[in-house]
C-alpha positions as CSV (number, residue, x, y, z in Angstrom):
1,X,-114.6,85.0,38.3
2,X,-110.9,84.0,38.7
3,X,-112.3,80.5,39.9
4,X,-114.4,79.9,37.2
5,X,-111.7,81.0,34.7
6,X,-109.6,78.4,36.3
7,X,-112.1,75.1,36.3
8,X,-112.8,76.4,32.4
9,X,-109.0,75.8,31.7
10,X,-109.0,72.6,33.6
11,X,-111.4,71.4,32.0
12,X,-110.1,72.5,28.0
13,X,-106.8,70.4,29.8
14,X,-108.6,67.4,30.5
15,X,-110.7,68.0,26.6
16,X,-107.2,68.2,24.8
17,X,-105.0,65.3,27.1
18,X,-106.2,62.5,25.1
19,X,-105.6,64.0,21.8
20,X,-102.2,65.1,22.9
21,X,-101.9,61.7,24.4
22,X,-102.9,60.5,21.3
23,X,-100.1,62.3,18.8
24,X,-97.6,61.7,21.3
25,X,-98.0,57.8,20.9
26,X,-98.1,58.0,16.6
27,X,-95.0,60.1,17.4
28,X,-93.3,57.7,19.6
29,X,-94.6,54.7,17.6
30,X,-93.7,55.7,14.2
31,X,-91.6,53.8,11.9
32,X,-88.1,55.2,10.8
33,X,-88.1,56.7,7.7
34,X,-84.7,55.1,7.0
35,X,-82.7,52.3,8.4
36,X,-79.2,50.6,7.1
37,X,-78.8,46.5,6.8
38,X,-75.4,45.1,7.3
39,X,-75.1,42.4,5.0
40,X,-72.2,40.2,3.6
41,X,-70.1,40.2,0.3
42,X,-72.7,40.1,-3.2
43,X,-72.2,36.5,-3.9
44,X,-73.5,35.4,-0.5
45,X,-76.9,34.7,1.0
46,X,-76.9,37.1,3.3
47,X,-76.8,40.1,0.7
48,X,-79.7,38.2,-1.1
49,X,-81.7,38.5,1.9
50,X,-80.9,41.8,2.8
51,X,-81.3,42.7,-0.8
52,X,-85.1,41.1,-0.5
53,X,-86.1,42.5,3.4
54,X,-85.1,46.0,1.3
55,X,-87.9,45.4,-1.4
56,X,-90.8,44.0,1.1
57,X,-89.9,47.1,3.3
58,X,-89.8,49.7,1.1
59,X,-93.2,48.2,-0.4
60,X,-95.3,47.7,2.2
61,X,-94.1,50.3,4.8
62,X,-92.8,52.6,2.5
63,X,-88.9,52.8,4.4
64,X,-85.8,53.7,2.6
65,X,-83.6,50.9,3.2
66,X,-80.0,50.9,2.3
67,X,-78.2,47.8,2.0
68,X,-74.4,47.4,3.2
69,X,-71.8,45.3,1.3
70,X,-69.3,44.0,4.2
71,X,-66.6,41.4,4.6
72,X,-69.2,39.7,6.6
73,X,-70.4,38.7,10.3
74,X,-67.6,40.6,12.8
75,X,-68.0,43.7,10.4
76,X,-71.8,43.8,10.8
77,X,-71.7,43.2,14.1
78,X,-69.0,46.6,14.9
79,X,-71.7,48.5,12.3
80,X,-74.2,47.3,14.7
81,X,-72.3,48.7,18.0
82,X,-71.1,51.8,16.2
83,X,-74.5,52.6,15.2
84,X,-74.1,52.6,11.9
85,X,-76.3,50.1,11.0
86,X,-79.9,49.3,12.2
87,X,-79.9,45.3,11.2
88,X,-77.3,43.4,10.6
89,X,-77.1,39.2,9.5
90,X,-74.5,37.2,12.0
91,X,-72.9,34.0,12.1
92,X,-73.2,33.1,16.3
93,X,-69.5,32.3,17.8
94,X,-68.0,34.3,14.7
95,X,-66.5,36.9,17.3
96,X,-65.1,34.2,20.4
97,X,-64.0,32.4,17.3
98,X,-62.0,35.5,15.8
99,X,-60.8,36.9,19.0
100,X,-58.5,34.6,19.2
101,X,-56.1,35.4,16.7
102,X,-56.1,38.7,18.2
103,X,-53.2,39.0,21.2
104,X,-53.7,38.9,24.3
105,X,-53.7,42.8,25.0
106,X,-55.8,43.0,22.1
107,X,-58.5,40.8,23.5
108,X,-58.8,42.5,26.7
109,X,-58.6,46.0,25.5
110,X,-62.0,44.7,23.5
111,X,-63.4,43.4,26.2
112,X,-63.3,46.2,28.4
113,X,-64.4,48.8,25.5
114,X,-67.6,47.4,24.4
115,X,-70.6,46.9,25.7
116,X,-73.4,45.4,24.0
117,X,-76.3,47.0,22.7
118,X,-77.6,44.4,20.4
119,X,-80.7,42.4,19.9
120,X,-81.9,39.2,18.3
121,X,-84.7,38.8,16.2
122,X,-84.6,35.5,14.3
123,X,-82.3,32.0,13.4
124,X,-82.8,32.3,9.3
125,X,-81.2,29.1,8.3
126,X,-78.6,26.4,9.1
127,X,-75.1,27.6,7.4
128,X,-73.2,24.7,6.8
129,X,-69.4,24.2,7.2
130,X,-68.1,22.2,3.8
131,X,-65.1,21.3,2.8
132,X,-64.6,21.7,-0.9
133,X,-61.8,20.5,-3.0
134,X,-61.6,19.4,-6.8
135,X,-62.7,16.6,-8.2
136,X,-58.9,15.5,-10.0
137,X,-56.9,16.6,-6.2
138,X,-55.5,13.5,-4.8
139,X,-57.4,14.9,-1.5
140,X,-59.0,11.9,0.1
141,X,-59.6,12.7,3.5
142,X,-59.3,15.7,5.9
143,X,-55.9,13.9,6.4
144,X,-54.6,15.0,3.2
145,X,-55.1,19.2,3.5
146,X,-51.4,19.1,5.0
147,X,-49.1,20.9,2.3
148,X,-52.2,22.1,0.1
149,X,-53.8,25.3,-0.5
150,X,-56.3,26.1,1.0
151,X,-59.3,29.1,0.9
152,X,-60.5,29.3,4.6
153,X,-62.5,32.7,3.8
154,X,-61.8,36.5,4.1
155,X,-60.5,37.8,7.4
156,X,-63.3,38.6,9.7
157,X,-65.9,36.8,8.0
158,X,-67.8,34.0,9.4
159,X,-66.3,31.2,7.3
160,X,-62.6,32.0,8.9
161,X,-64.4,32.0,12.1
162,X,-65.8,28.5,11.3
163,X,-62.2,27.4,9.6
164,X,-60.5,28.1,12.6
165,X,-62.1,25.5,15.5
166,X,-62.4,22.4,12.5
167,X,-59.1,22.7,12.0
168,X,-58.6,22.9,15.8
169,X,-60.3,19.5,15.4
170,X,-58.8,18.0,12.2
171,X,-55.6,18.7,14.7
172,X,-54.3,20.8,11.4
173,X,-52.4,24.0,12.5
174,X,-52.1,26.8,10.4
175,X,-48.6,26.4,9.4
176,X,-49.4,23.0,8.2
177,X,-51.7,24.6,5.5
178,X,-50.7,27.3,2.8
179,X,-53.7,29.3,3.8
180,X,-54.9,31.9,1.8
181,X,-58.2,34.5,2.9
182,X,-60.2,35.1,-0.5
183,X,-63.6,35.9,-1.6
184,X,-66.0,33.9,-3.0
185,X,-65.7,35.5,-6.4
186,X,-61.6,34.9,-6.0
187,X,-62.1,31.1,-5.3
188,X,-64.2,30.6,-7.8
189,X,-61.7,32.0,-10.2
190,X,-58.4,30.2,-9.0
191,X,-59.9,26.9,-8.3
192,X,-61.0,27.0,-12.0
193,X,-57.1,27.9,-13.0
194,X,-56.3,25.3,-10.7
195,X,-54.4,27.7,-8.4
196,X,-56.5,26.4,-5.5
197,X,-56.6,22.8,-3.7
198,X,-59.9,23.3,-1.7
199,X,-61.6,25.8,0.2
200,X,-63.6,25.5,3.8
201,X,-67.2,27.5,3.5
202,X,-70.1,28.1,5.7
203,X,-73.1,28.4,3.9
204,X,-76.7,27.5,4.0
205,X,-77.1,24.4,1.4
206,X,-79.5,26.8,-0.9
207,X,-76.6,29.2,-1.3
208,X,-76.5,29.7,-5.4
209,X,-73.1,30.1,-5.3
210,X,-72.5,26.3,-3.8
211,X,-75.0,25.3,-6.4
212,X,-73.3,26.9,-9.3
213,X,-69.7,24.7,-8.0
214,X,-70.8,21.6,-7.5
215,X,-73.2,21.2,-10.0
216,X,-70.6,20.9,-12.1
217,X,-69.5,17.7,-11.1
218,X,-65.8,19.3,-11.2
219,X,-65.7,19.2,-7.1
220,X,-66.0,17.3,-4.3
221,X,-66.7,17.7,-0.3
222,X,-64.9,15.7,2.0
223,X,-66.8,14.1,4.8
224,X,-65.8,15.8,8.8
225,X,-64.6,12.8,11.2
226,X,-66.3,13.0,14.4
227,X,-68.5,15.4,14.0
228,X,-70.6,15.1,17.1
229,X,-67.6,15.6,18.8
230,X,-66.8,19.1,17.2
231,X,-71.1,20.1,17.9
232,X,-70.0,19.2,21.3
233,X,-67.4,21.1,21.8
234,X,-67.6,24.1,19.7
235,X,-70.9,26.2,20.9
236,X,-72.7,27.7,17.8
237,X,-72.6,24.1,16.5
238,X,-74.9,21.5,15.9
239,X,-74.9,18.2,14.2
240,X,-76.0,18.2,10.1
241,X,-75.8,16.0,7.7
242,X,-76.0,16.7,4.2
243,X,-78.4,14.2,1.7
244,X,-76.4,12.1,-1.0
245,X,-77.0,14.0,-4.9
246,X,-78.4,17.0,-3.1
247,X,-76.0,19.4,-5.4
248,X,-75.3,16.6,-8.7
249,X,-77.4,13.8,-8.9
250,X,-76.4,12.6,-12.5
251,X,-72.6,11.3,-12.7
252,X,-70.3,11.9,-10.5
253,X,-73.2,12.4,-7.9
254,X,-72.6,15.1,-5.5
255,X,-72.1,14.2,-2.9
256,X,-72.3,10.6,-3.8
257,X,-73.6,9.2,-0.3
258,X,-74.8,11.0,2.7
259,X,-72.2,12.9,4.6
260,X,-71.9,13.8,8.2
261,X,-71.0,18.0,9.1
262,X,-72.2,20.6,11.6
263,X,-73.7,23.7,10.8
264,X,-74.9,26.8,12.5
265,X,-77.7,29.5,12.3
266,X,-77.9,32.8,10.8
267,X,-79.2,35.4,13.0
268,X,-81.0,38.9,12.1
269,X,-79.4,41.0,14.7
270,X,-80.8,44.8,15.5
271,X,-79.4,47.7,17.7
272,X,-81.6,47.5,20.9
273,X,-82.9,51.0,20.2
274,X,-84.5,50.5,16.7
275,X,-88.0,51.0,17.2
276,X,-90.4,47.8,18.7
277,X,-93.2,48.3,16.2
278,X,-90.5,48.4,13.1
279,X,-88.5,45.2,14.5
280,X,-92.5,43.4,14.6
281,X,-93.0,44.3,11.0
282,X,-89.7,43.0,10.1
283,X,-90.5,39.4,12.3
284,X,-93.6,39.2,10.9
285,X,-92.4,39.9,7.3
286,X,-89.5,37.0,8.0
287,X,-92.3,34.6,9.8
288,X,-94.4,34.6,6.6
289,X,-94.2,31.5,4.8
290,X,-94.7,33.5,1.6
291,X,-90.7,34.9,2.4
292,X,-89.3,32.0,3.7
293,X,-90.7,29.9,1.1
294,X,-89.3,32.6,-1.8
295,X,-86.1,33.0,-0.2
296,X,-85.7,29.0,0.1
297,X,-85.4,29.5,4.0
298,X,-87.2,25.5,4.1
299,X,-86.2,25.1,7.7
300,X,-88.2,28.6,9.1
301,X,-90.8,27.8,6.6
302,X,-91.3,23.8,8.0
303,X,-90.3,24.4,11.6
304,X,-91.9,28.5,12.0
305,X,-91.0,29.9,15.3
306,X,-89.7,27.0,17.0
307,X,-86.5,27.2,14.8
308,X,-86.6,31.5,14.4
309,X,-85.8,31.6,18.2
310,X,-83.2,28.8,18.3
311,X,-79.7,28.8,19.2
312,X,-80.2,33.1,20.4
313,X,-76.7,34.2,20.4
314,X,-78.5,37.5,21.7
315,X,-81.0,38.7,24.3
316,X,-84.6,38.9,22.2
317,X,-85.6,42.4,20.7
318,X,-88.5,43.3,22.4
319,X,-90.4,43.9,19.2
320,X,-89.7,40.5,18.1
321,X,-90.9,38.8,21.4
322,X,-93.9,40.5,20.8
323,X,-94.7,38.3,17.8
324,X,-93.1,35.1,19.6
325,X,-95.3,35.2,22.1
326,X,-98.4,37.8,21.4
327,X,-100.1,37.1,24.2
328,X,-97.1,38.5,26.7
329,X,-97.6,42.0,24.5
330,X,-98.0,44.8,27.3
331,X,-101.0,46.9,26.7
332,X,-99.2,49.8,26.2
333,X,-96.8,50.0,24.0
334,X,-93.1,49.8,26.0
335,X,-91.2,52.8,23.5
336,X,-94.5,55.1,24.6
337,X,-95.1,54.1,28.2
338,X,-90.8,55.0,28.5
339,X,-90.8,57.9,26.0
340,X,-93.7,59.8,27.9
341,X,-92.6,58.8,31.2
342,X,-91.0,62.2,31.4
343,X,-93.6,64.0,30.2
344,X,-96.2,62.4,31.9
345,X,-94.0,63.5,35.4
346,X,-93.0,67.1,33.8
347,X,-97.0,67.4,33.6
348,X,-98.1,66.0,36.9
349,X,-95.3,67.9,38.6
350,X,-96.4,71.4,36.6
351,X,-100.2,70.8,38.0
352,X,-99.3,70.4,41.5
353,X,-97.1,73.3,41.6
354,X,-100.0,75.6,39.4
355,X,-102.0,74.1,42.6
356,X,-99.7,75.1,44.9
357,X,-99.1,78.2,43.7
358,X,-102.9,78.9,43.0
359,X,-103.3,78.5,46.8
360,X,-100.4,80.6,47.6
361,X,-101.9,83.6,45.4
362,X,-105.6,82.9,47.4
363,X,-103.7,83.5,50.5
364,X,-101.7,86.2,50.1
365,X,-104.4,88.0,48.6
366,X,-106.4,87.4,51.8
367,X,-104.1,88.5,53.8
368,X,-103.6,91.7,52.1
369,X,-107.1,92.5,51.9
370,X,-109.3,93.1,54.8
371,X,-110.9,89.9,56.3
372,X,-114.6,89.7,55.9
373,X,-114.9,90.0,59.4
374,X,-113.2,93.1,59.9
375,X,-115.8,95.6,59.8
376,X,-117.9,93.3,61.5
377,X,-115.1,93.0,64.7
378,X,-115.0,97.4,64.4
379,X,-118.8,97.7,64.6
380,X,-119.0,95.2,67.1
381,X,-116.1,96.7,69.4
382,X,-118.6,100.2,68.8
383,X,-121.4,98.5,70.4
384,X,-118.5,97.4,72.9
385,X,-117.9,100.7,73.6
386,X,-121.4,102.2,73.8
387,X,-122.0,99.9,76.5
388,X,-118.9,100.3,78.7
389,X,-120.7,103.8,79.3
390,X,-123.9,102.4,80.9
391,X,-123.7,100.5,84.0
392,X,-127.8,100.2,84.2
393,X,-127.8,102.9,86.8
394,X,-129.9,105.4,84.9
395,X,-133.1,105.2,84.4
396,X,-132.5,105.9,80.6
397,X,-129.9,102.7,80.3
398,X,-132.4,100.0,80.0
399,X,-133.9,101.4,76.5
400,X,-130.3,102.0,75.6
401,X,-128.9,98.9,77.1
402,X,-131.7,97.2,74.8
403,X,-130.7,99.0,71.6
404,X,-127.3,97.9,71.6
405,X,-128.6,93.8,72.6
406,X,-130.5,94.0,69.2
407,X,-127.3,95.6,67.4
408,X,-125.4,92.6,68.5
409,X,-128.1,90.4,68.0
410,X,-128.0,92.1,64.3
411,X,-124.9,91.9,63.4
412,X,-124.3,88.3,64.3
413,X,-127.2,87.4,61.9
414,X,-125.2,89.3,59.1
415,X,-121.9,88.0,60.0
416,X,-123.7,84.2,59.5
417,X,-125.3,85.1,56.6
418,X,-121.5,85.6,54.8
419,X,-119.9,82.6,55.4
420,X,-121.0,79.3,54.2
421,X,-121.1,76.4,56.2
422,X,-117.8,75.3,54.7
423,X,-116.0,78.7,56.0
424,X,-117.3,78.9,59.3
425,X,-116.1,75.5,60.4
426,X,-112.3,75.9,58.3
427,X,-112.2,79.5,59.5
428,X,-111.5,80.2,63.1
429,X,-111.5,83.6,63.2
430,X,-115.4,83.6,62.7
431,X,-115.7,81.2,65.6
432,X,-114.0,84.0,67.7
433,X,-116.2,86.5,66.8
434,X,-119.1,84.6,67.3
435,X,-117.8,84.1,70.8
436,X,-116.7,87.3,71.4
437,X,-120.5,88.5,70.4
438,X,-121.9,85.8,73.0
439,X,-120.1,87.2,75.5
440,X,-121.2,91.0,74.7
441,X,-124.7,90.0,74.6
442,X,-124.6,88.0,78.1
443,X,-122.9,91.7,79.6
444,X,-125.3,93.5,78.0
445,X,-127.9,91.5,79.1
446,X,-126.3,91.4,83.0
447,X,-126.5,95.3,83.1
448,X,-130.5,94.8,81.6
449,X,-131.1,92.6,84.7
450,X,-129.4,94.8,87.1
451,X,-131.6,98.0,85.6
452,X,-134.8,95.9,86.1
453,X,-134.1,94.6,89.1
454,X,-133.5,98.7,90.3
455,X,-136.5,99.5,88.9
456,X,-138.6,97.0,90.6
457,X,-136.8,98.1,93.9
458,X,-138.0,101.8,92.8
459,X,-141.6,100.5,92.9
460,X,-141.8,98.4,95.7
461,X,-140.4,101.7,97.6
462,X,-143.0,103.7,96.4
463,X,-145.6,101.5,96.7
């Protein structure tokens, strides 16, 4: 009874694994029912994009998504590491570039105080480094930013960090310029009250805020000398050159020919532990040519993949790998196979001690119970017994002698008939017996042969 209750419970286990299997994956796998973009100050590009990942999310997977307003790149990137962000838009080299003006002390105490937790899912566009100064400044060349002043962007942004290795290259110090660390709303406003020289900005050549400058033929940008040189020696940059009237075509064409720069990606960045199948969705949504094409993004929309993993300032989210390359997808998904990796040991471990114990139980049992053989080793010591007292002397012994040969002969034939085959080989206590009723029979069996051979003696004497 107690066996069968236990294969009936094994067997509702094995019934209901697959369906608990099967919840514990849509529990693992399930999408966040909120998650927090780090973005960049309103006027810029990477708040638009943030602003439009928020509406295809919150359509098509139904996810709250709040969207941060930051100084830009280093701040999303400490959101990011503090965990209070889920995705944040980054400018590559921002933080080498920034570290810098930190002291000495400074820089190490960062270095040994962070460790990185963060993830790279995809190179947007090409920002591009311009430098912007009015139309009626007697600012020819790079040459001439000596003395003026000059916007090189908001402290910990990704335009200061940009700012800080051309001027490196222009061989223009700081104290050279009269620098000043505004917003974009801030240089807008003074370079129109002509409080403002110029202004150095990173931004992807679609940015509407570049478009709404220049295209009013009241600025200028001033072409970078040796700009392969700064690509090559400045990681995070590459070679660009903006097209002649691509801002102003009608006069005074902006720019009015074709002028050599460097630029460098924007990167989607995600905590590591933000869930693989959200961090697919979100590639996917940003691989689609109907979002590139929307957002303007002309190089991801021409170029696809090839140009959304370039230039990874970050090891690749696993999520996002798994739409790079599709066929390298594991068949199970990674968050479940690690997330039930304890359970799936908690529940092996929890069978083979129920086993073990089971077997322990079975045992103890048996030995404080009487062993099957037990009544079958007292009736056989009887029969023992019985014939001690007849040494085949008597002329009565042989039909008693032969009574107690049968009983043996008996009770062995019971003693097989209550063990299986199974028991009688794993249990050596019945081989025992057996032998111990072998021998009984072969004494019994030596006193039957004495009494007949006395009785045959008996005859031959009276014959």
């Amino acid at each position: 009874m107690k066996r069968s209750l236990f294969k009936i419970l094994v067997v509702i286990l094995l019934i209901s694994f697959p369906v608990i299997l099967h919840q514990v994956y849509r529990w693992t796998t399930a999408l966040p029912s909120q998650i927090t973009i780090a973005a960049g100050y309103p006027e810029g590009r990477y708040y638009g994009l943030g602003e439009q990942l928020k509406a295809t999310l919150e359509q098509q997977f139904q996810i709250k998504v709040q969207v941060l307003e930051t100084k830009g790149s280093l701040e999303n990137l400490q959101l990011l590491r503090s965990g209070k962000a889920d995705l944040g838009f980054y400018q590559p080299g921002t933080e080498l570039a920034l570290s810098k003006l930190k002291k000495p002390a400074e820089r190490a105490e960062a270095n040994i105080h962070h460790s990185d937790h963060i993830c790279f899912i995809a190179n947007l566009y090409s920002q591009v480094l311009h430098i912007i100064v009015r139309s009626d400044s007697d600012i020819v060349d790079v040459e001439d930013l000596k003395g003026r002043r000059i916007s090189i962007g908001q402290k910990d942004s990704g335009d200061l960090a940009a700012s800080l290795p051309l001027l490196r290259h222009l061989q223009i110090n700081l104290d050279e310029i009269d620098e000043v660390y505004l917003s974009y709303h801030e240089v807008k406003e003074l370079l129109g009250q002509k409080k403002l020289d110029g202004m150095i900005v990173t931004l992807g050549i679609e940015a509407p805020m570049l478009h709404d400058l220049l295209d009013t033929g009241k600025y200028r940008i001033l072409e970078i000398p040796f700009s392969a040189a700064l690509a090559r020696k400045e990681a995070g940059f590459y070679e660009y050159e903006i097209p002649a009237g691509l801002f102003r075509r009608s006069d005074p064409t902006v720019p009015e020919q074709n002028l050599r720069t460097v630029a460098c990606g924007a990167h989607l960045l995600a905590q590591e532990s933000v869930s693989d199948e959200l961090i697919a969705h979100i590639t996917s949504v940003i691989m689609h040519q109907k979002f590139s094409r929307h957002m303007h993004l002309n190089e991801l929309f021409v170029e696809g993949s090839s140009f959304a993993r370039d230039n990874q300032s970050f090891p690749v989210h696993a999520g996002a790998d798994h739409v790079y390359n599709p066929e390298l997808k594991p068949f199970m998904n990674s968050e479940f196979v690690e997330a039930t990796e304890g359970m799936r040991s908690f529940i092996v471990s929890m069978l083979i001690a129920a086993y073990l114990l089971f077997r322990w139980i079975q045992k103890r049992r048996a030995k404080a119970q009487d062993h099957k053989l037990d009544r079958f080793i007292i009736k056989l010591v009887e029969i023992e017994n019985k014939q001690m007292q007849l040494d085949g002397n008597n002329l009565d012994d042989g039909p008693a002698l032969h009574i107690l040969l049968d009983e043996v002969t008996i009770l062995r034939q019971e003693t097989l008939k209550q063990f299986s085959a199974h028991e009688l080989n794993e249990d050596r206590a019945t081989d025992a017996f057996l032998g111990m009723c072998h021998a009984l029979s072969d004494k019994i069996n030596a006193k039957l042969l004495g009494w007949k051979i006395d009785r045959l003696g008996e005859t031959i004497t009276r014959s």
